[in-house]
C-alpha positions as CSV (number, residue, x, y, z in Angstrom):
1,X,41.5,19.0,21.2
2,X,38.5,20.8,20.5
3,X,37.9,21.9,16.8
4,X,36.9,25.5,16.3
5,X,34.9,25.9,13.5
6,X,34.7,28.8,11.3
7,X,32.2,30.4,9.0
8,X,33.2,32.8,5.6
9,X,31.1,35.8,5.8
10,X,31.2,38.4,2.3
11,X,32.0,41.8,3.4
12,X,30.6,44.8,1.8
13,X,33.7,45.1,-0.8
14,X,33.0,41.9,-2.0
15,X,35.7,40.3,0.0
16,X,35.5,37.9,3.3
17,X,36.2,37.2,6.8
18,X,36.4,34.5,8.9
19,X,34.2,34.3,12.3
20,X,33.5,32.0,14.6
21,X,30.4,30.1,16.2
22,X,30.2,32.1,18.8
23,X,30.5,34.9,16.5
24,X,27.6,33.6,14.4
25,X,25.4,32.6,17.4
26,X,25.9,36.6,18.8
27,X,25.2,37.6,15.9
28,X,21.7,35.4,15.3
29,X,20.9,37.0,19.0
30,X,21.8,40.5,17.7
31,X,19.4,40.2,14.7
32,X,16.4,38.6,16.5
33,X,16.7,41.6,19.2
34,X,16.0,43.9,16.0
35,X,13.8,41.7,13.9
36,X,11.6,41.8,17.7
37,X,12.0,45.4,18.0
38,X,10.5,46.0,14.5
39,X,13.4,46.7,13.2
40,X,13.2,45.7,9.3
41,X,15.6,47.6,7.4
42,X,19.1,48.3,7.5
43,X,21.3,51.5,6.2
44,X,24.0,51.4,3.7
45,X,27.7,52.2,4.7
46,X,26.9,55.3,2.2
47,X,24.9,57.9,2.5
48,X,22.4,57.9,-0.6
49,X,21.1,61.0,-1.8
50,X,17.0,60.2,-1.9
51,X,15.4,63.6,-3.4
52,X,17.6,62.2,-6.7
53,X,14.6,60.7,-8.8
54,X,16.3,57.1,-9.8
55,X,15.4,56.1,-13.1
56,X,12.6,53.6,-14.1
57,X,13.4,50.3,-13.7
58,X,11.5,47.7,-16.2
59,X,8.6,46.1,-15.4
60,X,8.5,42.6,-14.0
61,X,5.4,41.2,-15.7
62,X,4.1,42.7,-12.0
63,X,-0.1,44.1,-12.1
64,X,-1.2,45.9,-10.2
65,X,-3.0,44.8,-6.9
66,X,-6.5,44.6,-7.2
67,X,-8.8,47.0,-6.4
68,X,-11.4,46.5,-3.4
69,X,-14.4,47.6,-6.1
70,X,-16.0,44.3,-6.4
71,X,-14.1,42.1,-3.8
72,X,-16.1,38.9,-2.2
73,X,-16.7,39.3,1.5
74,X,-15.0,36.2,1.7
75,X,-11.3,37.7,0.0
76,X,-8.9,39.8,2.4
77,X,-7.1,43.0,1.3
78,X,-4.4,42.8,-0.6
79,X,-1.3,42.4,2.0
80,X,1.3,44.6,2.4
81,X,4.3,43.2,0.8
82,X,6.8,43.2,-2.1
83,X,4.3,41.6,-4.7
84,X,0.7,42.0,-3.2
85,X,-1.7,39.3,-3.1
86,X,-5.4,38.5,-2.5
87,X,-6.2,36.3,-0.1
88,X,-9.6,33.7,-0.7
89,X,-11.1,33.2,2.5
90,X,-14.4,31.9,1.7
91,X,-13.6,27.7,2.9
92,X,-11.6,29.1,6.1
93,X,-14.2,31.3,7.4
94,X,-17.0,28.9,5.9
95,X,-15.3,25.5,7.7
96,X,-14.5,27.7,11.2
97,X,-18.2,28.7,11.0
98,X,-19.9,25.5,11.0
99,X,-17.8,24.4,13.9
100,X,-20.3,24.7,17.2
101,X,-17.5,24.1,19.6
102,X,-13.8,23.7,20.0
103,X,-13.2,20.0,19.1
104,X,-14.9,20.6,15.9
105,X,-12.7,23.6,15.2
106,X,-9.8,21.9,15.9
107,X,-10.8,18.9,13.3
108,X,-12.0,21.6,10.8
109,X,-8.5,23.2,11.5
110,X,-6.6,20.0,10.6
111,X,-9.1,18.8,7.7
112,X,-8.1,22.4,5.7
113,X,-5.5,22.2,2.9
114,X,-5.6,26.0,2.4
115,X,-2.7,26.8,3.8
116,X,0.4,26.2,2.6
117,X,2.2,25.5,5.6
118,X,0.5,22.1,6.2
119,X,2.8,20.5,3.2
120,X,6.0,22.4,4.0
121,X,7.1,19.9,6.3
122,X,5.1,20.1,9.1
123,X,4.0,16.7,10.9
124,X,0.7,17.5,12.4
125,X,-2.2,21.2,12.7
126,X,-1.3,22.4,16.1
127,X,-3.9,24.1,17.7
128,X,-4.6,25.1,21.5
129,X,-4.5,24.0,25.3
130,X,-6.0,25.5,28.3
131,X,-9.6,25.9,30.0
132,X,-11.8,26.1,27.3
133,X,-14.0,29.2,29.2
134,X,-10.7,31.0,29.5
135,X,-10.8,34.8,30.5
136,X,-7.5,35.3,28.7
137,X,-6.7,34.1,25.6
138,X,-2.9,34.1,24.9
139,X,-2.1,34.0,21.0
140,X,1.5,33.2,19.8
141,X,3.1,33.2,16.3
142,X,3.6,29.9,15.5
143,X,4.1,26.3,16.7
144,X,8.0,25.4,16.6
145,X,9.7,22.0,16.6
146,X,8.8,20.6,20.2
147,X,4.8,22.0,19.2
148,X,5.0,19.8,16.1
149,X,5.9,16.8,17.4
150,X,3.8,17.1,20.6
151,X,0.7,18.5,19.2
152,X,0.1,21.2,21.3
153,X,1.2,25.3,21.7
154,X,3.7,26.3,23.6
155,X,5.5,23.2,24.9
156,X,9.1,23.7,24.3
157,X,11.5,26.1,26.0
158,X,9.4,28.9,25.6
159,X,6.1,27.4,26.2
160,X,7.8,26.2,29.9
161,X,9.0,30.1,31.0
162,X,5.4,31.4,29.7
163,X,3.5,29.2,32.0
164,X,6.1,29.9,34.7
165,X,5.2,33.7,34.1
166,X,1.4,32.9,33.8
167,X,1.5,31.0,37.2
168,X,3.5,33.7,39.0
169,X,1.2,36.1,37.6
170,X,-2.3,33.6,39.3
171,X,-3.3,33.0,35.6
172,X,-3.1,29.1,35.9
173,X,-6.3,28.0,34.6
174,X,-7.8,31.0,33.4
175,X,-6.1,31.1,29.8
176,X,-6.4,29.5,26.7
177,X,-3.3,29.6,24.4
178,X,-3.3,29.5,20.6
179,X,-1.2,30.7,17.6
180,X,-1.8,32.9,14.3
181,X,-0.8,30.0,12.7
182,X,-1.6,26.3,13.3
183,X,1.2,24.6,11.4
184,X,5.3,24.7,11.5
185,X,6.8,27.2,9.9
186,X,10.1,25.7,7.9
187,X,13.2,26.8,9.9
188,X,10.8,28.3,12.8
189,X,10.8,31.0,10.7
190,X,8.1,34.1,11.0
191,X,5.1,33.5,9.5
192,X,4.0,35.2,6.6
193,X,1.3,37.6,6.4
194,X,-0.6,35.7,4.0
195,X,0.1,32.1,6.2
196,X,-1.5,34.4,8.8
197,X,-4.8,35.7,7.2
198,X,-5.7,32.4,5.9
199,X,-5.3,30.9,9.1
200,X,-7.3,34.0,11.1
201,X,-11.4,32.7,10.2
202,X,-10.3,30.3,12.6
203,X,-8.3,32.6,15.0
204,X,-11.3,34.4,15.4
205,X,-13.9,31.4,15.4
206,X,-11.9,30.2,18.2
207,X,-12.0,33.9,20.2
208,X,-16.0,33.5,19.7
209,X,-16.1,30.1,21.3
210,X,-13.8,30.9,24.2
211,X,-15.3,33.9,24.8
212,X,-12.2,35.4,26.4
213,X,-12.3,39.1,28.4
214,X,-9.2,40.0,27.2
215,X,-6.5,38.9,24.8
216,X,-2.5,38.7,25.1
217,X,-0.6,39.0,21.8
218,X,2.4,37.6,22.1
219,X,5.4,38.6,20.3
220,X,6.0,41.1,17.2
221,X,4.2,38.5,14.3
222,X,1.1,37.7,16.4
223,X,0.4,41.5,17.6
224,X,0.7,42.8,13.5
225,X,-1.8,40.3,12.5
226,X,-4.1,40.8,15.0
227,X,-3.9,44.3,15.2
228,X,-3.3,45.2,12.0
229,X,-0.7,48.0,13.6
230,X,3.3,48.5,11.6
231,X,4.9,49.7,14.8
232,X,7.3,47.7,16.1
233,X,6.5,44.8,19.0
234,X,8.9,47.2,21.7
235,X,6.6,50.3,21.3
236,X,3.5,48.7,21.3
237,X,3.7,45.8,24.4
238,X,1.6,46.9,27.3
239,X,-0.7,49.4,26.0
240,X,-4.3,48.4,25.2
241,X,-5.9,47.9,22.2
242,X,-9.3,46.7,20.7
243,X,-9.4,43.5,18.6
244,X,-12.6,43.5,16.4
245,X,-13.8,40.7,14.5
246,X,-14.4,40.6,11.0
247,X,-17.8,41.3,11.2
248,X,-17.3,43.9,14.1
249,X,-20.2,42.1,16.4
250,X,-17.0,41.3,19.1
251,X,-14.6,43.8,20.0
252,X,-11.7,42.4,23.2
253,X,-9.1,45.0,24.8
254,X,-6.0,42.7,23.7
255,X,-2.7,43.9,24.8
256,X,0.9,43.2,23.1
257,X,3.4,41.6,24.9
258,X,7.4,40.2,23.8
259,X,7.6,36.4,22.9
260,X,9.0,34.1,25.8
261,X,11.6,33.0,23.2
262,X,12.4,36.7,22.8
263,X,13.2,36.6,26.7
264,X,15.3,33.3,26.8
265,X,17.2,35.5,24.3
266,X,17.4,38.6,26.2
267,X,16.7,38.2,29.9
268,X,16.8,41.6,30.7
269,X,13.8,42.5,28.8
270,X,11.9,39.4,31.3
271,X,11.4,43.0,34.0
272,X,9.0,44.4,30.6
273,X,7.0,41.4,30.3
274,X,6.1,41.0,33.9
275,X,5.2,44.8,33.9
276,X,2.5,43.4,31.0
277,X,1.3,40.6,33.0
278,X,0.5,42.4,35.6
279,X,-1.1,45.3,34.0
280,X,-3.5,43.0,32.4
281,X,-4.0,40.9,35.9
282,X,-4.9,44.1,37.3
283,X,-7.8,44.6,34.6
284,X,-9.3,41.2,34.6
285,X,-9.5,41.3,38.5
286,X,-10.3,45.1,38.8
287,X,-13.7,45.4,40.6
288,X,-16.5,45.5,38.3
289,X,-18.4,48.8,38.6
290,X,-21.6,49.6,40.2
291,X,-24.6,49.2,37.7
């Protein structure tokens, strides 16, 4: 006899409930639909009166973020975030600069110990696969368990229904596929902003190698650290953008698409993603125009 098991959730009035698996597993689905949607907040059961100035909490030992007076070329913004931080980029874009060509890259890219995802328990840098003088480059979020044990992007479950879509689409062989990140997140979880922007000298050393004509973003994390843009990943997929690199000597159209794993969630939201593909088949094959 089958054993249902049974999970204690705290309700709002400090009490709990009991719920299911199932319950659980709908409810993971229910979450990741919003978390892709941009969704990042959620309401209180009651209402709360906002034009009431609350009074001053104490400080947390918390400065102030640093002002851009001064700043190396070589250190990011301060990211958005509960405590803001400065990001040194000088080794990143340094190491992804003195690779000449991919297979460099890729051993500069495993040789860095600046980010900190490399000793949270991932087994190996994953970096790319595809034609190395790709005319799309696709660029995901983050490699996931199957990627870190096989060494490559986009290998698992949803690596197998993106190439499906690529293929339908005629893009076998003309793409190069990458992440914002190049090692395993703990838990597959969503790579921070910082994880991102000390990876991105060498997301962008890799776009100047490539040479791609356009770029597909794919998913919610990759298109915010790309594009810099707050909306969420449902209104911005398939509308055009320009990627610009640090320097602003190579500017891309990219366009924002939803995350295959976002589809093996959601099926129904496969009929958007196909709509993308082809919009951005129908640019790269659109007739050049007469000089």
């Amino acid at each position: 006899m089958a054993v249902k098991q049974k999970l204690l959730v705290a309700t709002e009035g400090g009490g709990c409930m009991q719920t299911t698996m199932s319950d659980r597993r709908a409810l993971e689905s229910l979450l990741s639909f919003w978390a892709e949607a941009g969704v990042d907040a959620a309401l209180a059961a009651t209402p709360v009166d906002r034009t009431i100035r609350p009074a001053e909490r104490p400080s947390r030992g918390v400065g102030r973020p640093a002002s851009s007076a001064g700043r190396s070329p070589g250190t990011a913004a301060p990211l958005a975030g509960p405590v803001s931080a400065v990001i040194d980029l000088e080794v990143p874009i340094r190491l992804a600069a003195e690779a000449t060509n991919l297979t460099e890259l890729e051993s500069a890219i495993a040789a860095f110990d600046g980010c900190a995802l490399k000793t949270a328990g991932a087994r190996q840098a994953v970096f790319a696969r595809g034609a190395p003088d790709a005319e799309v480059m696709v660029i995901g979020e983050g490699p996931g368990a199957e990627e870190d044990l096989r060494g490559a992007p986009f290998v698992g479950r949803a690596g197998r229904l993106l190439d499906a879509m690529l293929a339908a689409a005629g893009l076998t062989g003309r793409v190069f596929i990458t992440n914002s990140v190049f090692w395993r997140p703990p838990g597959n979880r969503t790579p921070t902003a910082a994880e991102q922007e000390v990876c991105s000298p060498f997301v962008e050393r890799a776009i100047s190698l490539v040479q791609p004509r356009l770029l597909l973003l794919v998913g919610a994390a990759s298109t915010k650290a790309m594009l810099r843009q707050s909306e969420g990943i449902l209104a911005l997929r398939g509308r055009w953008f320009e990627w610009r690199s640090r320097d602003g000597g190579l500017e891309i159209p990219a366009m924002p698409t939803l995350h295959p794993a976002f589809l093996l969630r959601q099926p129904g939201a496969k009929k958007m993603a196909w709509s993308d593909l082809l919009t951005l088949v129908e640019r790269l094959d659109r007739p050049a125009r007469p000089a």
